[in-house]
mmCIF entry with sequence, helices, sheets and N, C-alpha, C, O atoms, coordinates in Angstrom:
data_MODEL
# 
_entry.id   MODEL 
# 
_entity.id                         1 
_entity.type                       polymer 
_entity.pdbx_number_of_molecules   1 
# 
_entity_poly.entity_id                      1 
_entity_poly.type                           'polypeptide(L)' 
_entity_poly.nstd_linkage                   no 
_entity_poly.nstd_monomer                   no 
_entity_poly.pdbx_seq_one_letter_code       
;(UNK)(UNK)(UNK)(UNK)(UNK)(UNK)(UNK)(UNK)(UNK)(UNK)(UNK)(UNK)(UNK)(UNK)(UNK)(UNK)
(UNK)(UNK)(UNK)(UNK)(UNK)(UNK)(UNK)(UNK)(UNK)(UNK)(UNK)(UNK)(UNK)(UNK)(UNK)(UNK)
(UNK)(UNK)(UNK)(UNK)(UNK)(UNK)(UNK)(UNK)(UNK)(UNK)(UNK)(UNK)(UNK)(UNK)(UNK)(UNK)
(UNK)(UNK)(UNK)
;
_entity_poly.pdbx_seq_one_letter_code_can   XXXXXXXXXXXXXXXXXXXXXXXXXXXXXXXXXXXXXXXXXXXXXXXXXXX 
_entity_poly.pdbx_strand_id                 A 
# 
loop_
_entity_poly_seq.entity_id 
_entity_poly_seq.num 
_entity_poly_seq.mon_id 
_entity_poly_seq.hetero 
1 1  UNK n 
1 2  UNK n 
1 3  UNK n 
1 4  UNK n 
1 5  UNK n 
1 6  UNK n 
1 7  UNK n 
1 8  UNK n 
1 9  UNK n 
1 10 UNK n 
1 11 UNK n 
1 12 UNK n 
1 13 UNK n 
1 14 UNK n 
1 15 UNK n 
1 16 UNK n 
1 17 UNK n 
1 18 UNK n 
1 19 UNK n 
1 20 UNK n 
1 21 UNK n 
1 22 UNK n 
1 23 UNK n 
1 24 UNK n 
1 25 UNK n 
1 26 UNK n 
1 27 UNK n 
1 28 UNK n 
1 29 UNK n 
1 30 UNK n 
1 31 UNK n 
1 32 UNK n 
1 33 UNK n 
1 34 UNK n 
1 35 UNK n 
1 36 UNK n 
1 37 UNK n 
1 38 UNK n 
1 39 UNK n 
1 40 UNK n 
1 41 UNK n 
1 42 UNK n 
1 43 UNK n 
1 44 UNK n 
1 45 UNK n 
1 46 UNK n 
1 47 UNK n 
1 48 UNK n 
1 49 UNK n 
1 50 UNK n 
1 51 UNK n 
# 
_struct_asym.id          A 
_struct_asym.entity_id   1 
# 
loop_
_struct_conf.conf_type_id 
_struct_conf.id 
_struct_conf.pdbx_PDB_helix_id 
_struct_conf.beg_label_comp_id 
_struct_conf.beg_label_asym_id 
_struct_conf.beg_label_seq_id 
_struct_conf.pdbx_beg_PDB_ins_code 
_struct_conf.end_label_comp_id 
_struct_conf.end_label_asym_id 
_struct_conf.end_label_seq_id 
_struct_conf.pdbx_end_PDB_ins_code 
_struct_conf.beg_auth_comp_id 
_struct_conf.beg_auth_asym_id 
_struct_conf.beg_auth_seq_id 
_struct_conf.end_auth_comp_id 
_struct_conf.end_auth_asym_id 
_struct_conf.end_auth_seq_id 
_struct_conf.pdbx_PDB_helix_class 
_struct_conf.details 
_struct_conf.pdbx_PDB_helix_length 
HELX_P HELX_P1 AA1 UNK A 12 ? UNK A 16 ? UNK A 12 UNK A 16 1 ? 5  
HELX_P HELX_P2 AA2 UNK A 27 ? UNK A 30 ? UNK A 27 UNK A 30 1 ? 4  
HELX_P HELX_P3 AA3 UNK A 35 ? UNK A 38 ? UNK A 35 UNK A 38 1 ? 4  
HELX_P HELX_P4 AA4 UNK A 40 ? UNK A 50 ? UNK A 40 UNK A 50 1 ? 11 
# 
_struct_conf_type.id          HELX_P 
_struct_conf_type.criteria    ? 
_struct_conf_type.reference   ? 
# 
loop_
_atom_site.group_PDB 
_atom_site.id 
_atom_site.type_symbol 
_atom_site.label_atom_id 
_atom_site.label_alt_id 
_atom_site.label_comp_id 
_atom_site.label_asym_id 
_atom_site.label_entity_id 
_atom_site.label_seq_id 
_atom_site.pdbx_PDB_ins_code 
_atom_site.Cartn_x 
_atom_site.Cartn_y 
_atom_site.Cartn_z 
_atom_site.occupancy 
_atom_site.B_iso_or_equiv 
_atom_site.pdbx_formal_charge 
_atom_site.auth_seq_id 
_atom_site.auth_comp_id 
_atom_site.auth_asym_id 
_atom_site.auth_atom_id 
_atom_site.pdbx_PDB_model_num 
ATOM 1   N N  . UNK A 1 1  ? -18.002 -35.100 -53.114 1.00 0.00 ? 1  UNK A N  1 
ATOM 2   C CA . UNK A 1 1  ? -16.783 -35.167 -52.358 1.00 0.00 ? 1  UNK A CA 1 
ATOM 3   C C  . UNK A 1 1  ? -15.597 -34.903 -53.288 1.00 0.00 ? 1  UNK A C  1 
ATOM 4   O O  . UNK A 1 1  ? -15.561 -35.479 -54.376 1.00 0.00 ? 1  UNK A O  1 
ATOM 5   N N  . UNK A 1 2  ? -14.625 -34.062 -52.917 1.00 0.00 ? 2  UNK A N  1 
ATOM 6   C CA . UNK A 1 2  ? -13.508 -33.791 -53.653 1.00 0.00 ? 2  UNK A CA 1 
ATOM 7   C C  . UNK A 1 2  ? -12.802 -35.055 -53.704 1.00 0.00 ? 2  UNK A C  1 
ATOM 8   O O  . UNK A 1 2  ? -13.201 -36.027 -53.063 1.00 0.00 ? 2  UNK A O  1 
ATOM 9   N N  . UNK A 1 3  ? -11.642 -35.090 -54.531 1.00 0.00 ? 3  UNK A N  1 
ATOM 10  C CA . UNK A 1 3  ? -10.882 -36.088 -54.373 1.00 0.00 ? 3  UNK A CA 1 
ATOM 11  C C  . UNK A 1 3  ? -9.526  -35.656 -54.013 1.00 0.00 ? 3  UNK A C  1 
ATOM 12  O O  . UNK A 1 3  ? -9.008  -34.543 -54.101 1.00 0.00 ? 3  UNK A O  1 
ATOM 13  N N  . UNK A 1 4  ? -9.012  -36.896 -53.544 1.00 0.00 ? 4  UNK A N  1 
ATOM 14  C CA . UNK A 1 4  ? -7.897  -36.406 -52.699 1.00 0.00 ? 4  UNK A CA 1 
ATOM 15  C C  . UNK A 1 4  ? -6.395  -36.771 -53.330 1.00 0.00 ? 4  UNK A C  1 
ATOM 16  O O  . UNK A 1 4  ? -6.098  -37.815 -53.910 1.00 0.00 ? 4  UNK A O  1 
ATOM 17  N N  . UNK A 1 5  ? -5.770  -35.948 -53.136 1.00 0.00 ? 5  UNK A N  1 
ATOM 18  C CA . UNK A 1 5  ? -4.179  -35.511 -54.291 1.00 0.00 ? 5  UNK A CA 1 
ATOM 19  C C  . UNK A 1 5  ? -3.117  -35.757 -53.121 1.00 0.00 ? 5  UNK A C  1 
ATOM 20  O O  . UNK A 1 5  ? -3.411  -35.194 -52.066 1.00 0.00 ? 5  UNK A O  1 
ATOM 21  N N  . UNK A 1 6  ? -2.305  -36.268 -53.123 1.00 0.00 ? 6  UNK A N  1 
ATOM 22  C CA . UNK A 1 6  ? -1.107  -36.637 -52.659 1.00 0.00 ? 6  UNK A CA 1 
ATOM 23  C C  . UNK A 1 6  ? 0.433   -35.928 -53.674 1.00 0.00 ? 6  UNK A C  1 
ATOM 24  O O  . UNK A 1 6  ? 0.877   -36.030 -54.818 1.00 0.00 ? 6  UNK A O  1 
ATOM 25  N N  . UNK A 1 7  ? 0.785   -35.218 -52.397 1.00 0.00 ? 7  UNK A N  1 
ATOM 26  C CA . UNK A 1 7  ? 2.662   -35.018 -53.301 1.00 0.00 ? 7  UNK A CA 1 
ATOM 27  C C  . UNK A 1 7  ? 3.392   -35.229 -52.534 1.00 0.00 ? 7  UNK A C  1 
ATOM 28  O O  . UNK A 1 7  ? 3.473   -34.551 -51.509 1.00 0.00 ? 7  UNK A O  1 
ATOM 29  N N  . UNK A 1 8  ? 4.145   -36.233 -52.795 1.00 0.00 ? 8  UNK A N  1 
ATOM 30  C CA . UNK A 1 8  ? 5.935   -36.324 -52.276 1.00 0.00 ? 8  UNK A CA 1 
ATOM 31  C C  . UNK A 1 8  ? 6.682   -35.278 -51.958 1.00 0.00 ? 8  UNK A C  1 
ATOM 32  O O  . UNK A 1 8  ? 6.487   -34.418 -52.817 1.00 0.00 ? 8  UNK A O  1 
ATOM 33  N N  . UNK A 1 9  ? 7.319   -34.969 -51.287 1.00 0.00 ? 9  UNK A N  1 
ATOM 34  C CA . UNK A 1 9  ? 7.750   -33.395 -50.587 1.00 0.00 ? 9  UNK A CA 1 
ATOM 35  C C  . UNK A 1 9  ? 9.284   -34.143 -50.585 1.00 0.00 ? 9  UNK A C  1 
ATOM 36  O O  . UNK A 1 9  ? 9.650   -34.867 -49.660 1.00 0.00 ? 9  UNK A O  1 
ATOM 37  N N  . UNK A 1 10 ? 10.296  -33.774 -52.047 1.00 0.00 ? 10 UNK A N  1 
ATOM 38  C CA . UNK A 1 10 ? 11.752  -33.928 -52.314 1.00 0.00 ? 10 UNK A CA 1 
ATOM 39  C C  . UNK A 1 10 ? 12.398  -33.166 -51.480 1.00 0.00 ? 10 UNK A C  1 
ATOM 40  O O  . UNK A 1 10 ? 12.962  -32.212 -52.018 1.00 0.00 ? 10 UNK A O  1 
ATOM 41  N N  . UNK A 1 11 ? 12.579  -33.311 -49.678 1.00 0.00 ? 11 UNK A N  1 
ATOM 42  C CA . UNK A 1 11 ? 14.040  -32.576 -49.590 1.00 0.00 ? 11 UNK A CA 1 
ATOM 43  C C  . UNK A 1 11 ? 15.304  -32.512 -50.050 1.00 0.00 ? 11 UNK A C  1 
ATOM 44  O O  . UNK A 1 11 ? 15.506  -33.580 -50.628 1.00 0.00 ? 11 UNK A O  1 
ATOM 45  N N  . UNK A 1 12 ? 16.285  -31.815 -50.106 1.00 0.00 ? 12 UNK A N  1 
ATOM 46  C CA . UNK A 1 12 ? 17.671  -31.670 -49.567 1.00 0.00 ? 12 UNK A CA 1 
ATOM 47  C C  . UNK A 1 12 ? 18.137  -33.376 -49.254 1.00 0.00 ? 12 UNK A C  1 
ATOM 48  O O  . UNK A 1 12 ? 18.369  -34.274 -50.063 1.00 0.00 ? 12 UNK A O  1 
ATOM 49  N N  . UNK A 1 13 ? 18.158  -33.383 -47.943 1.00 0.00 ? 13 UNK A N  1 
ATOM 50  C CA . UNK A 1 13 ? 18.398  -34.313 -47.112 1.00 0.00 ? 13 UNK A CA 1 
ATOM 51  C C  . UNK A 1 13 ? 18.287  -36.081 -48.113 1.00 0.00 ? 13 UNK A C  1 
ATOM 52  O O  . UNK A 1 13 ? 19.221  -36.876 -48.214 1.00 0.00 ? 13 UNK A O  1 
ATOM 53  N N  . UNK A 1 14 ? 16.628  -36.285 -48.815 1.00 0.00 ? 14 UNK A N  1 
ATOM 54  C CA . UNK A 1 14 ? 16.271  -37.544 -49.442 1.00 0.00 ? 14 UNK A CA 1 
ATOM 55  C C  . UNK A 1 14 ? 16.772  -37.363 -50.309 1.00 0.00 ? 14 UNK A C  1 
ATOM 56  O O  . UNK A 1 14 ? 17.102  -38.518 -50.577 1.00 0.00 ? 14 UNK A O  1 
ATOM 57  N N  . UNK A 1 15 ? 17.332  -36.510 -51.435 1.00 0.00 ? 15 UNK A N  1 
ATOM 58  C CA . UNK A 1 15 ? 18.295  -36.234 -52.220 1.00 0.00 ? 15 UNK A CA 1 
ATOM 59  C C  . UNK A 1 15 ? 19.468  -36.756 -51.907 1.00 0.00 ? 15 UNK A C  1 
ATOM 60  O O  . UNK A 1 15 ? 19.713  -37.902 -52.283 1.00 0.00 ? 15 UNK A O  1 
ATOM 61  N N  . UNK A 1 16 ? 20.304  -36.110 -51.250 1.00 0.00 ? 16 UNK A N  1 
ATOM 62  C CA . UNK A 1 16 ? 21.697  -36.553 -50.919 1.00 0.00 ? 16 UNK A CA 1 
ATOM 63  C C  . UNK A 1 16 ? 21.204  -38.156 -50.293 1.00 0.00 ? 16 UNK A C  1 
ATOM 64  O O  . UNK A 1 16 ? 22.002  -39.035 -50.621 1.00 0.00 ? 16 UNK A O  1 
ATOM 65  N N  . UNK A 1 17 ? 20.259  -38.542 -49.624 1.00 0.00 ? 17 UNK A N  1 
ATOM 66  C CA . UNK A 1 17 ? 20.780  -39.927 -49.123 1.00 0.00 ? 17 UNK A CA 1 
ATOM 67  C C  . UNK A 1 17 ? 20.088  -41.094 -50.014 1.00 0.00 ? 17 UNK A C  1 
ATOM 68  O O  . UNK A 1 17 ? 19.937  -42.237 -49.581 1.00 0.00 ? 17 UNK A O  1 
ATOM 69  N N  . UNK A 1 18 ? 19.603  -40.593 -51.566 1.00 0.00 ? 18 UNK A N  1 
ATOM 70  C CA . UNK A 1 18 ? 19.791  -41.662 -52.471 1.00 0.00 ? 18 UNK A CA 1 
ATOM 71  C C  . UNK A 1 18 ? 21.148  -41.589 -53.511 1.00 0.00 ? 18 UNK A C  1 
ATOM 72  O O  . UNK A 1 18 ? 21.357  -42.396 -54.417 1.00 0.00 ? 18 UNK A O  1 
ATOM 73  N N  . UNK A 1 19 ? 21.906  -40.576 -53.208 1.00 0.00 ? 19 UNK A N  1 
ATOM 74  C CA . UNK A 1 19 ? 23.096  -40.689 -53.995 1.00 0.00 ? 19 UNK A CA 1 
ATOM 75  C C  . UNK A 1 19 ? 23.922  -41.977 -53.536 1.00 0.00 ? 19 UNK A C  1 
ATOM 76  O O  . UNK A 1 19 ? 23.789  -42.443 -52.405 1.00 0.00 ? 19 UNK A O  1 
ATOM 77  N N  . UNK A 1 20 ? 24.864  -42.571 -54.578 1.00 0.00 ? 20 UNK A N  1 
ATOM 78  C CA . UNK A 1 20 ? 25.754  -43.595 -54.139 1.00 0.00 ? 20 UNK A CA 1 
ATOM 79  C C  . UNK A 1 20 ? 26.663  -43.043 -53.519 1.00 0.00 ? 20 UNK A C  1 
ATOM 80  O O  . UNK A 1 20 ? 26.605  -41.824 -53.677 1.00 0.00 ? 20 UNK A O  1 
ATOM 81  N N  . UNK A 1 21 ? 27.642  -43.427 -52.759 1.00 0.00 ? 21 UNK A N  1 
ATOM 82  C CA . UNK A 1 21 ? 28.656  -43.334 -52.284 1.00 0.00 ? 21 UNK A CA 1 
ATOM 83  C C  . UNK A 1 21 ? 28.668  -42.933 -50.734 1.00 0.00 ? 21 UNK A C  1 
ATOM 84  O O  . UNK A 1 21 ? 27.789  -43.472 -50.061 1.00 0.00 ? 21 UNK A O  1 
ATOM 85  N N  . UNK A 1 22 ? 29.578  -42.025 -50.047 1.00 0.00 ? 22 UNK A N  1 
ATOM 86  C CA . UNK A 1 22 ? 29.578  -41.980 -48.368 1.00 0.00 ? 22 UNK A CA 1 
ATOM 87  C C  . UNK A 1 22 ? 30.386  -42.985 -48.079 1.00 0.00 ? 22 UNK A C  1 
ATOM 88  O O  . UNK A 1 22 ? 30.895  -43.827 -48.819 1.00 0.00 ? 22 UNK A O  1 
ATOM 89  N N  . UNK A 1 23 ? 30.497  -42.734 -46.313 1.00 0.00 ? 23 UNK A N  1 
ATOM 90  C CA . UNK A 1 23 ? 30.817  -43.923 -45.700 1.00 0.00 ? 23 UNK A CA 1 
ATOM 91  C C  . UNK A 1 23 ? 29.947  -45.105 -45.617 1.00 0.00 ? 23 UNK A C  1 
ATOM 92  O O  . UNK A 1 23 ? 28.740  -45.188 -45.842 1.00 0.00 ? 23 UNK A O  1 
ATOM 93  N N  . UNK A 1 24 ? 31.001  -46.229 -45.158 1.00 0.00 ? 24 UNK A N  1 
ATOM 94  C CA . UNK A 1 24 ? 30.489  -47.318 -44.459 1.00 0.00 ? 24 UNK A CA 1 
ATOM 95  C C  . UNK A 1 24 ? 30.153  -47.635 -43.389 1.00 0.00 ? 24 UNK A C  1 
ATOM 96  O O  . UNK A 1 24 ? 30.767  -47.360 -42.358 1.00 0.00 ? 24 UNK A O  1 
ATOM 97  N N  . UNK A 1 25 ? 28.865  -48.421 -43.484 1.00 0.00 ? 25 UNK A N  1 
ATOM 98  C CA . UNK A 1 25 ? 28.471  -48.430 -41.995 1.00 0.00 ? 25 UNK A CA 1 
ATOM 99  C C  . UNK A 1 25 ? 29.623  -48.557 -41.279 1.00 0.00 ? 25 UNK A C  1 
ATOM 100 O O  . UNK A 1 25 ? 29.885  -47.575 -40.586 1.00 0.00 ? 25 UNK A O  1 
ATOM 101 N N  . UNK A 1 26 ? 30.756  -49.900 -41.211 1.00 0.00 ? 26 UNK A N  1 
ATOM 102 C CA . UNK A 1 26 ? 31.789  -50.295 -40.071 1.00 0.00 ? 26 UNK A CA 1 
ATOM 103 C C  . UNK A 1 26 ? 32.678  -48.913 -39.828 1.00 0.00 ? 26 UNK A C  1 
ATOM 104 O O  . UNK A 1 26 ? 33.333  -48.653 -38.818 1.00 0.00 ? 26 UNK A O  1 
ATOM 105 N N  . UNK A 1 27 ? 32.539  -48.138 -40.954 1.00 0.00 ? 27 UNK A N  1 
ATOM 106 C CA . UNK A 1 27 ? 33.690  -46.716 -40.887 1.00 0.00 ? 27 UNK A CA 1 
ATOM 107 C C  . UNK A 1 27 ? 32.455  -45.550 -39.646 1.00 0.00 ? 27 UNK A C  1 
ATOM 108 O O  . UNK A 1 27 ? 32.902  -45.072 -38.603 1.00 0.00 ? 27 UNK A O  1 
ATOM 109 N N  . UNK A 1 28 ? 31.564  -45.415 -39.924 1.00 0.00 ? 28 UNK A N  1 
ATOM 110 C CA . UNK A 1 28 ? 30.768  -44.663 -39.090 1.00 0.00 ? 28 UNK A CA 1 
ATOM 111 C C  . UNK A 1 28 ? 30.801  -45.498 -38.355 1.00 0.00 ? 28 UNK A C  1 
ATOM 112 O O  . UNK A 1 28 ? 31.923  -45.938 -38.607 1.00 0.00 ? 28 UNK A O  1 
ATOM 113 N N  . UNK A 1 29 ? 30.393  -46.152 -37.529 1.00 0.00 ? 29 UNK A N  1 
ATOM 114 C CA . UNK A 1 29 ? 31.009  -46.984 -36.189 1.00 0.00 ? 29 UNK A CA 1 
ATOM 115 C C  . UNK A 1 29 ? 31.784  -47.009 -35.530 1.00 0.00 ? 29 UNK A C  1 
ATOM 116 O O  . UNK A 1 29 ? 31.728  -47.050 -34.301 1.00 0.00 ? 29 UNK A O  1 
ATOM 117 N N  . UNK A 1 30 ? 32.971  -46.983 -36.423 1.00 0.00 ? 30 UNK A N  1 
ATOM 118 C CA . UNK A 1 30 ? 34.600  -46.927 -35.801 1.00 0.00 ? 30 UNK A CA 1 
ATOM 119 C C  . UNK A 1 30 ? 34.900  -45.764 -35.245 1.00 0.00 ? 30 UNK A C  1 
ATOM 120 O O  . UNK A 1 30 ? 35.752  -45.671 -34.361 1.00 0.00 ? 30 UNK A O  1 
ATOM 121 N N  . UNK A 1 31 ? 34.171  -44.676 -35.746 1.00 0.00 ? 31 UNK A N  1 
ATOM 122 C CA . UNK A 1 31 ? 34.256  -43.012 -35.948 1.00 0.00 ? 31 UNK A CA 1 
ATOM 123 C C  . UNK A 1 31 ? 33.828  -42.541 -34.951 1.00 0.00 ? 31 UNK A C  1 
ATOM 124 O O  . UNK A 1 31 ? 34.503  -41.772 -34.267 1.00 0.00 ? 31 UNK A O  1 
ATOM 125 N N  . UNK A 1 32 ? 32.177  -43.025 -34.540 1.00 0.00 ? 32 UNK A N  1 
ATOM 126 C CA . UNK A 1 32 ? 31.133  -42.896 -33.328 1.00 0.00 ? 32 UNK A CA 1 
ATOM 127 C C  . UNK A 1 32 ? 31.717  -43.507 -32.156 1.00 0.00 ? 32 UNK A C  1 
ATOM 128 O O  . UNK A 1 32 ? 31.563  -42.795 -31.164 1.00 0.00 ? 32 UNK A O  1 
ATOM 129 N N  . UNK A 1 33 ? 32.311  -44.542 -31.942 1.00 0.00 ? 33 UNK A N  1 
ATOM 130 C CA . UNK A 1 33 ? 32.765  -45.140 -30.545 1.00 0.00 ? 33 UNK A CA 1 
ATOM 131 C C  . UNK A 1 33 ? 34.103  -44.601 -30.330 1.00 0.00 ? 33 UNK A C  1 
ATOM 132 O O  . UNK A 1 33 ? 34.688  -44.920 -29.294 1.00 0.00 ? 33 UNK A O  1 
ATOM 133 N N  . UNK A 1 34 ? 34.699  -43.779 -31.222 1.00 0.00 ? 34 UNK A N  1 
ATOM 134 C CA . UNK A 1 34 ? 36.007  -42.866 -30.863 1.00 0.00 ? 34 UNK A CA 1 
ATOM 135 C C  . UNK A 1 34 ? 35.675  -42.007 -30.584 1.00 0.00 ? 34 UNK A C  1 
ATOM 136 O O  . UNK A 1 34 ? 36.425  -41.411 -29.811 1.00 0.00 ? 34 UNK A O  1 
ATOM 137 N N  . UNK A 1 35 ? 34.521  -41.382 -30.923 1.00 0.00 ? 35 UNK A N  1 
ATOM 138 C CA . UNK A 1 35 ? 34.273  -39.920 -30.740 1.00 0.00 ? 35 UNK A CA 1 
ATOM 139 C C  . UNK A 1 35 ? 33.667  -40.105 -28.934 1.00 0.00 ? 35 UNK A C  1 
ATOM 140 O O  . UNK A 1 35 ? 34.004  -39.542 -27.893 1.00 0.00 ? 35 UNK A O  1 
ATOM 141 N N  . UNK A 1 36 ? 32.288  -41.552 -29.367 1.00 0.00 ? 36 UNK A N  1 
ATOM 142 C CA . UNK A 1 36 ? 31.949  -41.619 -27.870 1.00 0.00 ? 36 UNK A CA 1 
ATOM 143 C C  . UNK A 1 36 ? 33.200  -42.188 -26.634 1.00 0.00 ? 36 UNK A C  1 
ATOM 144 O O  . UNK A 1 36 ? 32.916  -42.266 -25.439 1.00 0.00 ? 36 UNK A O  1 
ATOM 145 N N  . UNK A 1 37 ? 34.344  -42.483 -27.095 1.00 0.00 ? 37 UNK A N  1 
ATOM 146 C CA . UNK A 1 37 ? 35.293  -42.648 -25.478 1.00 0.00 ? 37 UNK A CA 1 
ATOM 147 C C  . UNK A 1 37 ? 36.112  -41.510 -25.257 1.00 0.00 ? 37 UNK A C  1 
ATOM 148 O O  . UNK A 1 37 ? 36.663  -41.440 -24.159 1.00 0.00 ? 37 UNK A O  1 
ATOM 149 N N  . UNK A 1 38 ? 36.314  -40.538 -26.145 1.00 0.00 ? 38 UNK A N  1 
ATOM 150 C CA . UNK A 1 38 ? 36.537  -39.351 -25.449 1.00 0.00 ? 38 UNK A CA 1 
ATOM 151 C C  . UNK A 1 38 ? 35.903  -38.791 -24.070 1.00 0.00 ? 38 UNK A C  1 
ATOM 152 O O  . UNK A 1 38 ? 36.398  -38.087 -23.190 1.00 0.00 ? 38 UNK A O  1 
ATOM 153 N N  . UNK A 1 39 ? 34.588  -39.384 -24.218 1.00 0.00 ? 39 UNK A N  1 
ATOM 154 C CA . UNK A 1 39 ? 34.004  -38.716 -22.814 1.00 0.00 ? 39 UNK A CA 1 
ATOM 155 C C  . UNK A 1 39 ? 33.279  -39.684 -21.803 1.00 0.00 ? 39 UNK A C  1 
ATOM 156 O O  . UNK A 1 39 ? 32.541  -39.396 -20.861 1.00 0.00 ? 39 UNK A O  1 
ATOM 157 N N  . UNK A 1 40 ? 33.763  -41.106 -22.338 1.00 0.00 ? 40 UNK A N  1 
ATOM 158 C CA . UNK A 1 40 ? 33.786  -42.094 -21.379 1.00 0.00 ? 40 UNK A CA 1 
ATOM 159 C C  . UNK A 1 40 ? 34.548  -41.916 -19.752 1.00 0.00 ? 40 UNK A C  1 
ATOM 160 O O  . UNK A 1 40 ? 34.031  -42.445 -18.769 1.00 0.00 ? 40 UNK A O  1 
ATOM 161 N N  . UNK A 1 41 ? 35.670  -41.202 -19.673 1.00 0.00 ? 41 UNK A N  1 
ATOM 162 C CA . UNK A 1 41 ? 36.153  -41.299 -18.649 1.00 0.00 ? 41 UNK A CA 1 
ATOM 163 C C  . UNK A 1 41 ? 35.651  -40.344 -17.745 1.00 0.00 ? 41 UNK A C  1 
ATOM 164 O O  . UNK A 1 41 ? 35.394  -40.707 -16.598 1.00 0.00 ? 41 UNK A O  1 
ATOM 165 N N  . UNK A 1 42 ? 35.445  -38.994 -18.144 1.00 0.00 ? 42 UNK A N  1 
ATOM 166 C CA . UNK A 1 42 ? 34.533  -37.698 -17.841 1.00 0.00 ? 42 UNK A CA 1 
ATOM 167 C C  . UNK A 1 42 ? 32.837  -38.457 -17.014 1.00 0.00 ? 42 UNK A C  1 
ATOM 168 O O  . UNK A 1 42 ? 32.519  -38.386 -15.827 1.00 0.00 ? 42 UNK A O  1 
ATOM 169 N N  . UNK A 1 43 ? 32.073  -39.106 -18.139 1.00 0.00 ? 43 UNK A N  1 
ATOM 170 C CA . UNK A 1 43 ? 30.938  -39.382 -17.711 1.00 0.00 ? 43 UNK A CA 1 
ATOM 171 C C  . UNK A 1 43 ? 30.974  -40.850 -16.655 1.00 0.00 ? 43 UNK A C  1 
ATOM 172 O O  . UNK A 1 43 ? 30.124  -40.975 -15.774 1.00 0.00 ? 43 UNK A O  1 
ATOM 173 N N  . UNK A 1 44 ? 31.818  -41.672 -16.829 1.00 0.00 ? 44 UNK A N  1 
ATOM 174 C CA . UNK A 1 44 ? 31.595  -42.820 -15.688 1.00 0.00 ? 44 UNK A CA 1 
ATOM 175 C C  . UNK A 1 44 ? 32.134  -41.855 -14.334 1.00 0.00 ? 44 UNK A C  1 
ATOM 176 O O  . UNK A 1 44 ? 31.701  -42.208 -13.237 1.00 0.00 ? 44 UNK A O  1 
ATOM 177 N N  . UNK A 1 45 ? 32.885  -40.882 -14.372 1.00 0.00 ? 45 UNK A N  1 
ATOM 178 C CA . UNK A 1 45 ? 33.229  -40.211 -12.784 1.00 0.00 ? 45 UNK A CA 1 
ATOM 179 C C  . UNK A 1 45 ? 32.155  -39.905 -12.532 1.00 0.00 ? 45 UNK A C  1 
ATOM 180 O O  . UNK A 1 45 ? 31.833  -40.073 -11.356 1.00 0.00 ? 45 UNK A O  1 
ATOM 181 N N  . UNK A 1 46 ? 31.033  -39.284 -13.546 1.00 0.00 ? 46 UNK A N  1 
ATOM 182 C CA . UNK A 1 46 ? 30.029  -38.596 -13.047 1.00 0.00 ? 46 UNK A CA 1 
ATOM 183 C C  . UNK A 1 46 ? 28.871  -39.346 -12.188 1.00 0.00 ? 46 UNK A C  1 
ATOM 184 O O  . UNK A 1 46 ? 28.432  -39.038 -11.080 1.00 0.00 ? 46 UNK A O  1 
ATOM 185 N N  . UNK A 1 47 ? 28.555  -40.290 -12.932 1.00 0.00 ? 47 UNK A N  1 
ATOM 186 C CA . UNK A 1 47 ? 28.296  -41.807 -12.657 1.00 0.00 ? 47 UNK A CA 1 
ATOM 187 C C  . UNK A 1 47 ? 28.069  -41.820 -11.281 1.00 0.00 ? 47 UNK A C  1 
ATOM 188 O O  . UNK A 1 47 ? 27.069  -41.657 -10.581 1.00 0.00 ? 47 UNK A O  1 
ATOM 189 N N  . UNK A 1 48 ? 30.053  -42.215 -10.921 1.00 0.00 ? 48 UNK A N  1 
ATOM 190 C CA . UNK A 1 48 ? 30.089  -42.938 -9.960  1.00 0.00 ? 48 UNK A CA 1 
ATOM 191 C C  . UNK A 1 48 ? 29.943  -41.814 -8.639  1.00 0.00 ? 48 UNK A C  1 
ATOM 192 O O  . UNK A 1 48 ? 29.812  -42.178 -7.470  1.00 0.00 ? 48 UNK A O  1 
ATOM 193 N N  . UNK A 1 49 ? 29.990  -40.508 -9.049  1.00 0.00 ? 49 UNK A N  1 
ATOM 194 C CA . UNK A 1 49 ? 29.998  -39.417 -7.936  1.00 0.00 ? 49 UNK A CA 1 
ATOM 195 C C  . UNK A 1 49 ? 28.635  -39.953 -7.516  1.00 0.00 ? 49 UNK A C  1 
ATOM 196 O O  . UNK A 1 49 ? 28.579  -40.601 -6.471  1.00 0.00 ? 49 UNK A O  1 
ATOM 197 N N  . UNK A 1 50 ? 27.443  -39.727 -8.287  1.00 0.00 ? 50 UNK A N  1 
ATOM 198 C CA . UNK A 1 50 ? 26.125  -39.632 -8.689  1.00 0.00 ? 50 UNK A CA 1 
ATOM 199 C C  . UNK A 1 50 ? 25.434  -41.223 -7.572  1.00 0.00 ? 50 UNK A C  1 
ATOM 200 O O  . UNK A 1 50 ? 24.417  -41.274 -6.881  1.00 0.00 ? 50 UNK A O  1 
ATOM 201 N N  . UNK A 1 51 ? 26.231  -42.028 -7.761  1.00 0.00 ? 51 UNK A N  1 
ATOM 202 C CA . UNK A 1 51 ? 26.162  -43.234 -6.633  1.00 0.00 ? 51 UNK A CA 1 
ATOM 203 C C  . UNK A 1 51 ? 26.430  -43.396 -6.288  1.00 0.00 ? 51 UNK A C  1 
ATOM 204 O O  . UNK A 1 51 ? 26.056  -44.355 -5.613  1.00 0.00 ? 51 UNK A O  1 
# 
């Protein structure tokens, strides 16, 4: 029976997200629920057409 070899596959992506620095979680949060009530008022009409 052969034996079996394992390799770690380094993206891009696991690179950049062991570097220090970026935002903070509370700053991505603050960022995401501004971005998501832009289309709060758009999607509850849709909503309420919809029922």
């Amino acid at each position: 029976m052969s034996e079996v070899r394992t390799q770690k596959v380094r993206t891009s992506l696991a690179q950049q997200m062991a570097q220090p620095g970026g935002r903070t979680l509370a700053d991505v949060e603050r960022r995401a629920n501004e971005r998501l009530g832009r289309h709060k008022a758009e999607v509850m009409a849709e909503i309420e057409a919809a029922v």
